[in-house]
C-alpha positions as CSV (number, residue, x, y, z in Angstrom):
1,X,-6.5,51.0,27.8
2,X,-3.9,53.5,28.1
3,X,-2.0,50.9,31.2
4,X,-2.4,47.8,28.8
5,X,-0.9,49.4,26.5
6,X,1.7,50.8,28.3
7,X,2.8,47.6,29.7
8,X,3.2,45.6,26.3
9,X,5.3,48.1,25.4
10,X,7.6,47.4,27.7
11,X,6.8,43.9,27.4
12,X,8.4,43.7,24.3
13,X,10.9,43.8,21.7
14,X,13.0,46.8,19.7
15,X,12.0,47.9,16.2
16,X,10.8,50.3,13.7
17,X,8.0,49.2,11.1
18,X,5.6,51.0,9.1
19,X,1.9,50.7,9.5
20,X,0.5,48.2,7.2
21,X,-1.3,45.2,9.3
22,X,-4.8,44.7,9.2
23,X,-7.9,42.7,11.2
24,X,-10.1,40.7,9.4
25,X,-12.4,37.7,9.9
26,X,-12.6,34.5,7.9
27,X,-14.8,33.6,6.5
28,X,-16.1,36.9,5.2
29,X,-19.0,35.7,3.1
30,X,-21.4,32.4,4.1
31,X,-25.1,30.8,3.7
32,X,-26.3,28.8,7.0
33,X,-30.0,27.2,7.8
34,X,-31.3,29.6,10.9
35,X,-30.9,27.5,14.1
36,X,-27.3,26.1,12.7
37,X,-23.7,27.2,13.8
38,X,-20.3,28.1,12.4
39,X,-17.0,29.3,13.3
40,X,-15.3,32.5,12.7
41,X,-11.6,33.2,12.8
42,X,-10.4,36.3,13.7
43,X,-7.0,36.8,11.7
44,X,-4.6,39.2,11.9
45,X,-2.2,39.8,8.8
46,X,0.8,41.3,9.4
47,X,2.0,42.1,6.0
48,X,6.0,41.0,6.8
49,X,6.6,43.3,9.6
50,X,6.9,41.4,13.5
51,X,4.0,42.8,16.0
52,X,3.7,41.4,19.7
53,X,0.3,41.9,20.4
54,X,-3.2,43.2,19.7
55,X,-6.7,44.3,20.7
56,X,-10.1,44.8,19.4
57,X,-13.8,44.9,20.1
58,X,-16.4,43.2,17.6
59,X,-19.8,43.9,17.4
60,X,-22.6,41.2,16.1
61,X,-26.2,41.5,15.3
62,X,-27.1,39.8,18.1
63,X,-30.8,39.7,16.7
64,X,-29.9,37.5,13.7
65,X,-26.7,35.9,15.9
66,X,-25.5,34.1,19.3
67,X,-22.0,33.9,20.7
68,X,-21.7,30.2,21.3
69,X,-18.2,30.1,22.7
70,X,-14.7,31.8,22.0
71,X,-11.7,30.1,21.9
72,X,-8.0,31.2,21.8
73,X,-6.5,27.7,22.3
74,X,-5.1,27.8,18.4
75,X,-4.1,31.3,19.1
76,X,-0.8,32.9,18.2
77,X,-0.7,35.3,21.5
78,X,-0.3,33.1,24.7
79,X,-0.3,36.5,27.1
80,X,-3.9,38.1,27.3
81,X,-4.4,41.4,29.9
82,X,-8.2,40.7,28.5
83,X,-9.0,37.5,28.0
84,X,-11.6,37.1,24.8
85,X,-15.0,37.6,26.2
86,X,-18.7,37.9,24.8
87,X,-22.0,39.6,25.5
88,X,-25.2,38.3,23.3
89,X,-27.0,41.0,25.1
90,X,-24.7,43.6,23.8
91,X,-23.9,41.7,20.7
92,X,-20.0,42.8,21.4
93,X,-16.8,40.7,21.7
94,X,-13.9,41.7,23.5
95,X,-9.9,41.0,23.5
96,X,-6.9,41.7,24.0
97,X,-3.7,39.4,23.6
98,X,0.3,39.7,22.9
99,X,3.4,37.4,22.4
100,X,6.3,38.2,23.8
101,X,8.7,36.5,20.9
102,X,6.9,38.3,18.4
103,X,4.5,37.2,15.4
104,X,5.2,38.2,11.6
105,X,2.6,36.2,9.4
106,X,0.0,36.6,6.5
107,X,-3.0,35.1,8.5
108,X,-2.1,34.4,12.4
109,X,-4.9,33.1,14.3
110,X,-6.2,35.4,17.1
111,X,-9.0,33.5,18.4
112,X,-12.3,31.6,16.8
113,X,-15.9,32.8,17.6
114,X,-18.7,30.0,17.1
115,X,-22.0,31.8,16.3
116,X,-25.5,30.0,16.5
117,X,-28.2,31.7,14.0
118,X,-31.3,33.2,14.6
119,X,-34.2,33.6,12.1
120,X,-33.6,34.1,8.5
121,X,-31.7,37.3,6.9
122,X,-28.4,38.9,7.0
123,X,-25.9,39.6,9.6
124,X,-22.7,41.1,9.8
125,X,-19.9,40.8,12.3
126,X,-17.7,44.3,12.4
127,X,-14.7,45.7,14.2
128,X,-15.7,48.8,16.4
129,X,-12.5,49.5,16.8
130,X,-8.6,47.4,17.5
131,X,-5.3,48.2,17.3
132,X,-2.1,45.8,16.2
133,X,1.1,46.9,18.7
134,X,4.5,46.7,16.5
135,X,7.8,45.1,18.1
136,X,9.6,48.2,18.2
137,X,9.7,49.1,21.6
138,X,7.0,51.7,21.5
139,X,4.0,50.1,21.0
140,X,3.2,51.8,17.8
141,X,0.2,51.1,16.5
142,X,0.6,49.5,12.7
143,X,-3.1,48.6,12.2
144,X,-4.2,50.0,8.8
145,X,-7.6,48.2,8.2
146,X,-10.4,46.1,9.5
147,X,-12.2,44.0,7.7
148,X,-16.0,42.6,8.1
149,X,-18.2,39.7,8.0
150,X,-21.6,39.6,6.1
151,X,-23.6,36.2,6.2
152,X,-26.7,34.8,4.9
153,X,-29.1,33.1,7.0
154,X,-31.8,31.1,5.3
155,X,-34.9,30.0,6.9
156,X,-35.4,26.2,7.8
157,X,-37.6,24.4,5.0
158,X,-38.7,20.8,5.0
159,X,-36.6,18.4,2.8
160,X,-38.1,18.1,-0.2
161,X,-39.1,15.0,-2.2
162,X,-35.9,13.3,-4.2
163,X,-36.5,13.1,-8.0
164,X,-38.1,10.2,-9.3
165,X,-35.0,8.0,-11.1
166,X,-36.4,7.2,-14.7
167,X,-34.1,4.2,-16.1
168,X,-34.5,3.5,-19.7
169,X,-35.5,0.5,-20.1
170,X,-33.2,-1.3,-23.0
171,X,-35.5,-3.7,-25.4
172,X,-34.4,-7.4,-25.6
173,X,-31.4,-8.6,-27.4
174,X,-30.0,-5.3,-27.3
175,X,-26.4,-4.8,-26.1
176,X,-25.4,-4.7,-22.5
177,X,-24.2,-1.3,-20.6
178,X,-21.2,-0.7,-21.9
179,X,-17.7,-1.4,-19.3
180,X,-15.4,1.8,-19.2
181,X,-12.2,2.1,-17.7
182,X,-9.9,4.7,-17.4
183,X,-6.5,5.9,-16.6
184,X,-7.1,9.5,-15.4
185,X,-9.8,8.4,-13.6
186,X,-10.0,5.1,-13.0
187,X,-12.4,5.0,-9.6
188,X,-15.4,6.4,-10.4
189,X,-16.1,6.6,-6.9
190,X,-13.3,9.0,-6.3
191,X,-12.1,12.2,-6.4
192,X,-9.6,13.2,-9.1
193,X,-7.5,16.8,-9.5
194,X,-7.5,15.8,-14.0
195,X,-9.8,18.2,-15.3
196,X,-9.3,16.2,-18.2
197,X,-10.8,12.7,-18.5
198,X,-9.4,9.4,-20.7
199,X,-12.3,6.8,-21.3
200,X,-12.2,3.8,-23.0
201,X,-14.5,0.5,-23.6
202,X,-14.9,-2.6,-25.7
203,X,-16.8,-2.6,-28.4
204,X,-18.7,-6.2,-28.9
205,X,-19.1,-6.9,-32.7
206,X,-22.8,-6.4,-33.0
207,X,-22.6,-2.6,-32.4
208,X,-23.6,-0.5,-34.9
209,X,-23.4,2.9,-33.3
210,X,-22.8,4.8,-30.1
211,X,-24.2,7.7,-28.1
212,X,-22.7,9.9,-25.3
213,X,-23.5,12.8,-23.1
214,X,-21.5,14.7,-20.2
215,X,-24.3,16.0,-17.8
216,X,-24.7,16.5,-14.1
217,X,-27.6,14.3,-14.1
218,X,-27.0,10.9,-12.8
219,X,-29.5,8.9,-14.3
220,X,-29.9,11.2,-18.0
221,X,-30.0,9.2,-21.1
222,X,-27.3,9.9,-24.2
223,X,-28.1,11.7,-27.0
224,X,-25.0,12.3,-29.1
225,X,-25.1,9.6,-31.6
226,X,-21.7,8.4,-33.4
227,X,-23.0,6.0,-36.5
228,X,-19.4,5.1,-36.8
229,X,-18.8,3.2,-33.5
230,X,-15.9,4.8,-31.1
231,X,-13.7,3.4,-28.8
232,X,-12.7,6.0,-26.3
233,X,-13.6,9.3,-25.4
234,X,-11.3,12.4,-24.2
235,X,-13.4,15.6,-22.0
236,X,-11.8,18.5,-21.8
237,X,-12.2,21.2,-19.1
238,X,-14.0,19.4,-16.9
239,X,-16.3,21.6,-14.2
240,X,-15.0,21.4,-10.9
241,X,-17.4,19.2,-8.5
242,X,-19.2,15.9,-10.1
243,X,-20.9,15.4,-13.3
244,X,-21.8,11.8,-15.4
245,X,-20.9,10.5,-18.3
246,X,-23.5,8.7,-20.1
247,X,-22.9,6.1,-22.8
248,X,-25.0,3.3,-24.6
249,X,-24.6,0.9,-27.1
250,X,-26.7,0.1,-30.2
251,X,-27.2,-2.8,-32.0
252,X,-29.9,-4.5,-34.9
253,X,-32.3,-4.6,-32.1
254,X,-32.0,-0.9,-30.7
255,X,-30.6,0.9,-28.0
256,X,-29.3,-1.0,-24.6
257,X,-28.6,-0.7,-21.3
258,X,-26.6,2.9,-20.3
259,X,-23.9,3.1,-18.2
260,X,-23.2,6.5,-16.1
261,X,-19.6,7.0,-15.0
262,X,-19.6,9.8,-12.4
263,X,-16.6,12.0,-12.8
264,X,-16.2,14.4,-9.5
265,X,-12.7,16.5,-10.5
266,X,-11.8,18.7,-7.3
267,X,-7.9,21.0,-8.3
268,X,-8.6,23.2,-5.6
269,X,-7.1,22.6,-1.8
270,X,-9.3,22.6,1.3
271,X,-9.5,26.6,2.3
272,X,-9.1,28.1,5.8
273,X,-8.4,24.9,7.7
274,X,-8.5,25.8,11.6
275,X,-7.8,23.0,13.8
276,X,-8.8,23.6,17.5
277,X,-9.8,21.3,20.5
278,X,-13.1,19.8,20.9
279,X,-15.5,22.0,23.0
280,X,-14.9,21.8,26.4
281,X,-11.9,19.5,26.7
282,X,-10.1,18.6,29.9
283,X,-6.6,19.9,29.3
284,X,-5.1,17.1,31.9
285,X,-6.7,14.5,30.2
286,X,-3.2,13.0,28.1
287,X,-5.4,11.7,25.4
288,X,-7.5,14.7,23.0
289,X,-9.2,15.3,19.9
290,X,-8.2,18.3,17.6
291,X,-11.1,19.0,15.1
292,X,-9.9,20.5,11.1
293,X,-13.0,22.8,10.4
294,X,-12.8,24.4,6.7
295,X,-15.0,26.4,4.2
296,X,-14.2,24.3,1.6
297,X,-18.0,23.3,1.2
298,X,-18.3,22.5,-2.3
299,X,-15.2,20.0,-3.1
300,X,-14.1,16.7,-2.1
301,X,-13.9,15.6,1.2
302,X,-11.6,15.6,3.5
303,X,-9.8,11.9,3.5
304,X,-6.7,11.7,5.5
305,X,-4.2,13.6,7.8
306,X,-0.8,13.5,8.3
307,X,-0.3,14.4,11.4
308,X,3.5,15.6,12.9
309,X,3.4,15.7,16.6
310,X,6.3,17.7,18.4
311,X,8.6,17.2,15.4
312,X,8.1,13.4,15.7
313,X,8.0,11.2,12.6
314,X,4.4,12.2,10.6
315,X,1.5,9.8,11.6
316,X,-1.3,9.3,8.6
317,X,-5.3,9.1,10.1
318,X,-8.1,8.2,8.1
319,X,-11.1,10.1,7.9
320,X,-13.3,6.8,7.7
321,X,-16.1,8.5,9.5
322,X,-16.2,12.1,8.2
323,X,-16.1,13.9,11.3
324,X,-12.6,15.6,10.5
325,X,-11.5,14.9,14.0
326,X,-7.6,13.6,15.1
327,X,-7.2,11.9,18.3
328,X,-4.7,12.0,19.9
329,X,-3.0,9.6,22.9
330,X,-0.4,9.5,25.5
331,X,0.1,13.2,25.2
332,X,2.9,13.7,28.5
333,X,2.3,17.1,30.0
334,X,3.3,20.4,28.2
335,X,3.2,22.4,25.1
336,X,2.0,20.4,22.1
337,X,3.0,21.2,19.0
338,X,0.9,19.4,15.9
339,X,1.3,20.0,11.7
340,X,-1.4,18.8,9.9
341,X,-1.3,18.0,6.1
342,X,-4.9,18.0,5.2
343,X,-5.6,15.8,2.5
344,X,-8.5,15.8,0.4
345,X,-10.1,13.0,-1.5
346,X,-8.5,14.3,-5.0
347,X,-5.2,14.3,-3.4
348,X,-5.4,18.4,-2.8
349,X,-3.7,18.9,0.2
350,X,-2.9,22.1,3.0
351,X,-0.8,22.2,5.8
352,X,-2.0,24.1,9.0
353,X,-0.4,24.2,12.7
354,X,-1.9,24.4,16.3
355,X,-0.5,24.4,19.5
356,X,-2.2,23.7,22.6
357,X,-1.4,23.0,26.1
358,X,-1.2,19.7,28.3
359,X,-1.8,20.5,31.8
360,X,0.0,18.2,34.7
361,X,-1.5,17.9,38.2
362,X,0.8,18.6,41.7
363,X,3.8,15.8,41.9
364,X,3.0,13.5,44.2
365,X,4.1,14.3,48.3
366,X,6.5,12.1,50.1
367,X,6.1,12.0,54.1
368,X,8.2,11.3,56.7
369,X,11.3,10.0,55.0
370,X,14.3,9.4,57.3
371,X,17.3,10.7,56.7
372,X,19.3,7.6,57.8
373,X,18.2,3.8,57.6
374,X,19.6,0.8,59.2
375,X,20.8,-2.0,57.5
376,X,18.6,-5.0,57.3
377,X,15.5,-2.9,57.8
378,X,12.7,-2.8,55.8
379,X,11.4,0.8,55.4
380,X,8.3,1.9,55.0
381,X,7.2,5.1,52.8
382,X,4.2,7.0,53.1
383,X,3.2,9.9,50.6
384,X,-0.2,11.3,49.2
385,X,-1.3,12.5,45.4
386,X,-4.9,12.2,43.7
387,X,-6.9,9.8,44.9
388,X,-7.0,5.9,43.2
389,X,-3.8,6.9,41.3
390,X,-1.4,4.4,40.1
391,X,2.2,6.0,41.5
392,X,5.1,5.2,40.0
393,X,8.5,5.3,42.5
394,X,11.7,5.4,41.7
395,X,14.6,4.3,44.1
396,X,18.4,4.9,43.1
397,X,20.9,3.7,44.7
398,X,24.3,6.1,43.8
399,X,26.2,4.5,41.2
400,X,23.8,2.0,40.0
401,X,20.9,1.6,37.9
402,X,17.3,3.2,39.2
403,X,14.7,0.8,40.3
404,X,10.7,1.5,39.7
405,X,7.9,0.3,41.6
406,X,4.4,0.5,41.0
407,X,1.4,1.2,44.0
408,X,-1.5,2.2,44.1
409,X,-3.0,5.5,45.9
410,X,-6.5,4.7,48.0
411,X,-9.5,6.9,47.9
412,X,-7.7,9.5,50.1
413,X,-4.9,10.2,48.1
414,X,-2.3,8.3,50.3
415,X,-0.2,5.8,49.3
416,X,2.6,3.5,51.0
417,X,5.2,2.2,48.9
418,X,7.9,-0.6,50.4
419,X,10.5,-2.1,49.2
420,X,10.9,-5.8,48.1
421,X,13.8,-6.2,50.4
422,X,16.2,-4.5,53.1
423,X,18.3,-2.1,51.7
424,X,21.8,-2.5,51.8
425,X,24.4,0.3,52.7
426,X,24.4,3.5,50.7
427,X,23.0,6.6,50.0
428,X,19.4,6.3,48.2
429,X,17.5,8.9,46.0
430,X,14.0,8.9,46.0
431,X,11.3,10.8,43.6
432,X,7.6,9.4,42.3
433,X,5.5,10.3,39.7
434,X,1.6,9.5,39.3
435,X,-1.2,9.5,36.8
436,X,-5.1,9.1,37.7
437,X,-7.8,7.2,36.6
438,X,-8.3,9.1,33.4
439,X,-4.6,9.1,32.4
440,X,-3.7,12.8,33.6
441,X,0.0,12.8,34.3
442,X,1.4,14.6,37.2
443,X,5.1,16.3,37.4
444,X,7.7,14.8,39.4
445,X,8.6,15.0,43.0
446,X,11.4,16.8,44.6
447,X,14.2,14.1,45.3
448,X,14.6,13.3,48.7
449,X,18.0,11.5,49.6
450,X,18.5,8.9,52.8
451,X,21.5,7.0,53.8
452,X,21.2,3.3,54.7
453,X,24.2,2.0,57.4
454,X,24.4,-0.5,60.0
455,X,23.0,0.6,63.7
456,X,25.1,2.1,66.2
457,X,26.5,-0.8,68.3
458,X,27.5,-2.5,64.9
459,X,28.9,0.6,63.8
460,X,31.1,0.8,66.7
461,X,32.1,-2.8,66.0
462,X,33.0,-2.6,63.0
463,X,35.3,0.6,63.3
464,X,37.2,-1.4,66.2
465,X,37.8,-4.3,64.2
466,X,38.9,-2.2,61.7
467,X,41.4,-0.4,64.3
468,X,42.5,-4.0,64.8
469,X,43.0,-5.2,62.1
470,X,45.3,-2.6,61.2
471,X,46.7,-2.4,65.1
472,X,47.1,-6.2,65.3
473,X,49.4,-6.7,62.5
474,X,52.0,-3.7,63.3
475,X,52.1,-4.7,67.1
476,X,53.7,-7.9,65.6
477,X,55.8,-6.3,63.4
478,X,57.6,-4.4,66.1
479,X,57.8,-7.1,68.3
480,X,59.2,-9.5,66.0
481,X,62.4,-6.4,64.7
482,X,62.7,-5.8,68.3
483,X,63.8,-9.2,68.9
484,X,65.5,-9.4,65.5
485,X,67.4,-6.4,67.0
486,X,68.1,-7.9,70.1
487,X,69.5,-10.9,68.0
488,X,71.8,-8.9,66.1
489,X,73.0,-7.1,69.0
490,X,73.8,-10.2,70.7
491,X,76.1,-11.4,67.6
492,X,77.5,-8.4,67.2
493,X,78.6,-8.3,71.1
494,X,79.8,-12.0,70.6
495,X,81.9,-10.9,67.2
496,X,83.1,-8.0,68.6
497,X,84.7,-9.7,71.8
498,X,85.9,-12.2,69.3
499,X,87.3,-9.5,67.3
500,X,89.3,-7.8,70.2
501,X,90.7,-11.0,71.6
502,X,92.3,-11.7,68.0
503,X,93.2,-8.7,67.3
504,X,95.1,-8.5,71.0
505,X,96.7,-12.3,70.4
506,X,97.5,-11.0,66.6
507,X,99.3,-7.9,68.4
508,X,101.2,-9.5,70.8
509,X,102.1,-12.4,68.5
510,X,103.8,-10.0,65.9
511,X,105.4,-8.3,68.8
512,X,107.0,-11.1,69.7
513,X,108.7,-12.2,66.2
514,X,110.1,-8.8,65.8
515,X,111.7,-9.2,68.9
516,X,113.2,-12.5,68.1
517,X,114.3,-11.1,64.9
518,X,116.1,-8.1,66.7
519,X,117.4,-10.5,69.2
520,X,118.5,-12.5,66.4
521,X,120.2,-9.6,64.2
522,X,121.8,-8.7,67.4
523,X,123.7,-12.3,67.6
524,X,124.4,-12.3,64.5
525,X,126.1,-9.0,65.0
526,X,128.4,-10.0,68.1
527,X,129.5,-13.1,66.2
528,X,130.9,-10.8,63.4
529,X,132.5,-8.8,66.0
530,X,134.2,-11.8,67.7
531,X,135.0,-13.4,64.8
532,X,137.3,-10.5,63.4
533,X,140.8,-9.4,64.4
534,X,140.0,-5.8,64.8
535,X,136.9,-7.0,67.1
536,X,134.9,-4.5,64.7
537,X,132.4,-4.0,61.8
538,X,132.9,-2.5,59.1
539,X,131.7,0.7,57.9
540,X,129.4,-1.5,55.4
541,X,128.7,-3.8,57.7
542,X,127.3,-1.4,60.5
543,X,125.2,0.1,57.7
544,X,123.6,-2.7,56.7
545,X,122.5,-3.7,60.0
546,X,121.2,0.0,61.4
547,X,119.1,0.1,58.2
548,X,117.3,-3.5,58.9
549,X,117.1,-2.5,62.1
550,X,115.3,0.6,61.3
551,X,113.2,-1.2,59.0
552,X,111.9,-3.9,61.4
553,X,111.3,-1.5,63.8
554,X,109.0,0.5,61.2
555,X,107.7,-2.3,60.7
556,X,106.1,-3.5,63.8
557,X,104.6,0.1,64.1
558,X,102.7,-0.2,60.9
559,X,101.3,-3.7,61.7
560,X,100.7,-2.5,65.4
561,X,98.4,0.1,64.2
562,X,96.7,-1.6,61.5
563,X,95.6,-4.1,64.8
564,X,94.3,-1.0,66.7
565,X,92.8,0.1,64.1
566,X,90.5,-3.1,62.7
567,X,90.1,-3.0,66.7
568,X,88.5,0.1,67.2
569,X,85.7,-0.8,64.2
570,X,84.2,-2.8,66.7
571,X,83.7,-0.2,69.6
């Protein structure tokens, strides 16, 4: 005890909280036929403060009662160091359960004990002793009471004989039973929450007075005479469950035929609804039926639910047949998570919530996948799951949408799934899922990833005519500027000699007009000489020729070098 303890008290949360929550059982009070059974819930009430977990023994009178079974699949705790356990032999019941996110609530379900009765008597159902575990960090017991269980068990008698119906029997030409109708409670078949009750009918013109009565008879005959005919009727504070109104017309001829409208008024909502799975339910099985038990005995019955699975729209199911059970379908594996609006036929209603657990089989097992695949093969995959289950496989291709196939698993458990056609080059993702025969659902398979690509001769191939391609075309590229270059080269040659020749006949030409012109400056010259008496120039005269001589030779060097020098751009 003192280990358990100690280890949900590390388990859990931080806290301080005073002691205030109590143990009890519900219901505390009930009559039940000996050789019947009904259902216990053990209840823990926190009063506000957060607790993580709790333990208990319960002892039974295991003379006047039977353990049946013990459940904890609506419980609040979903750790248990001792799971819930029973002996009819020692007429005890064990437990001993925690939550690790912590519980605060006015009635949280610990488990549910279904007792079968023995003989006739009384029989009690007590806590020998329990303790509630606070979220503070210390384990500190907050338990301040326990509360008990005493029931009634009445001894099997033979049905006894119904009542004889006695009808009165209206005389003839008396008035016909009497129509009513009514707003408040206008199906008499029904169930209404209006304790108070609106009736009205049509009197024909040959009444001359009316009686009523409000009884829980069904067949009683009025008494209450009104000599002055009414018309309607209002009753006030009607009695919870059903009761008859009775009514009769009477004309010159007497009394006729009665009428009983059954009024059944119900302002009270279904108490302690506990939904739980049907005994011994396979928890892989996707589709299950959760049963709404209550002690609400004595009002109307139960008519619909409105069912909210895992926060999903809410679904309404009829209770055609009475048996206060849901089914549900298609459950996928995991935690479920249902709120149920109980609905009575009056329109009464209470909500109530239940968890419970879908369980999923291993993930199917893919064998022998390679890790590379060659293009324009057809591969074959082989796996194993449960035997004749329908697997579903899903092949992606990177970068494009996944594509699901459909095979079946023989009686084995192996399965071979191909593909329609070869798979073209990429790199592949592969994972499968599978459910049975009886709908189970299995979890998914680890992805397993292959490459497709062409074989390794064609591989080679390719990459050389890829080298090509790219080789091919820059081969031609140099050859075609290296003879480009070797046609420039070859006009540039031809310019250049072409160049130099000019250049040298552009030289020598020049040359030779600036010495004609000196030759002919120096003619000029002697024939001024000769042609004067002193046989000389004058100062002017001497001048004038030095300077143009001077300038032609300047001349002739500037133009020689400008030759060189367009010559030498060419070298």
């Amino acid at each position: 005890m003192f280990f358990r303890l100690l280890i949900l008290t590390l388990l859990f949360g931080y806290g301080s909280i005073a002691m205030a929550a109590t143990l009890n059982v519900s219901p505390a009070t009930g009559v039940y036929g000996s050789g019947s059974t009904f259902t216990v819930r053990v209840a823990v009430d926190t009063k506000g403060a957060a607790i993580n977990a709790a333990d208990g023994t319960i002892t039974f009178d295991n003379k006047a009662l039977q353990v049946v079974s013990v459940s904890r699949s609506s419980s609040i705790f979903n750790l248990w160091t001792t799971e819930p356990a029973f002996s009819n032999s020692a007429g005890t019941i064990n437990f001993s359960g925690g939550t690790p996110t912590g519980y605060t609530g006015g009635s949280g379900t610990v488990m549910t004990i279904t007792f079968r009765t023995l003989g006739s008597g009384s029989a009690r159902v007590n806590f020998g002793s329990g303790s509630v575990l606070a979220a503070d960090g210390r384990g500190t017991n907050v338990l301040s009471s326990m509360g008990s269980g005493a029931y009634t068990i009445s001894a099997a008698s033979e049905t006894p004989e119904p009542e004889a119906i006695v009808e009165f029997v209206a005389p003839a030409n008396t008035p016909a039973a009497p129509k009513i109708t009514s707003e408040t409670h206008p199906d008499s078949s029904g169930w209404s929450k209006e304790r108070t009750a609106v009736l009205r009918w049509t009197l024909p013109a040959d009444v001359v007075a009316v009686r009523t009565t409000l009884d829980e008879s069904s067949t009683a005959i009025p008494t209450k005479v009104y000599d002055s005919p009414i018309k309607d009727i209002t009753l006030s504070d009607l009695e919870e469950g059903v009761s008859y109104f009775h009514i009769q017309f009477k004309n010159a001829e007497g009394w006729g035929k009665v009428t009983h409208y059954r009024l059944a008024v119900d302002t009270t909502a279904p108490q302690n609804v506990v939904l739980s799975l049907k005994p011994d339910s396979n928890l892989a099985n996707p589709m299950q039926i959760v049963v709404a038990s209550t002690t609400d005995t004595n009002g109307s019955p139960i008519k619909t639910f409105k069912v909210q699975l895992n926060g999903a729209a809410p679904v309404e199911y009829k209770n055609e047949d009475g048996k206060n059970e849901i089914k549900l379908e298609n459950l996928a594996p995991g935690r479920q998570t249902i709120v149920v609006e109980v609905v009575d036929a009056a329109g009464n209603s209470t909500v109530s919530t239940f968890t419970f657990e879908i369980e999923s089989f291993e993930a199917p097992r893919l064998s022998d996948v390679p890790a590379e695949i060659s293009t324009g093969v057809i591969p074959v995959f082989l796996g194993t799951t449960r035997p004749n289950a329908t697997v579903a496989v899903t092949l992606i291709k990177t970068g494009q949408e996944p594509s699901i196939y459909e095979v079946k698993s023989d009686e084995s458990g192996a399965f071979r799934f191909i593909p329609n056609s070869a798979l073209t080059e990429g790199v592949y993702t592969l994972t499968s899922t599978a459910h049975d025969e009886f709908g189970a659902q299995s979890g998914v398979s680890d992805p397993v990833q292959f490459v497709v690509q062409p074989m390794g001769l064609l591989r080679i191939g390719s990459f050389l005519i890829d080298v090509l391609s790219v080789v091919i075309p820059l081969v031609a590229l140099l050859v075609l500027a290296a003879l480009g270059s070797l046609y420039f080269l070859a006009r540039y040659r031809r310019f250049r000699t072409l160049l130099n020749r000019e250049s040298s006949e552009v030289g020598t030409a020049l040359h030779t007009q600036f010495v004609a012109i000196e030759t002919l400056l120096n003619n000029h010259e002697a024939d001024i000489v000769r042609s004067r008496k002193t046989g000389k120039l004058t100062a002017t005269e001497e001048v004038l020729i030095t300077d143009v001589r001077d300038v032609l030779k300047s001349a002739e060097r500037i133009v020689q070098k400008e030759v060189t020098d367009v010559t030498k751009l060419t070298d």
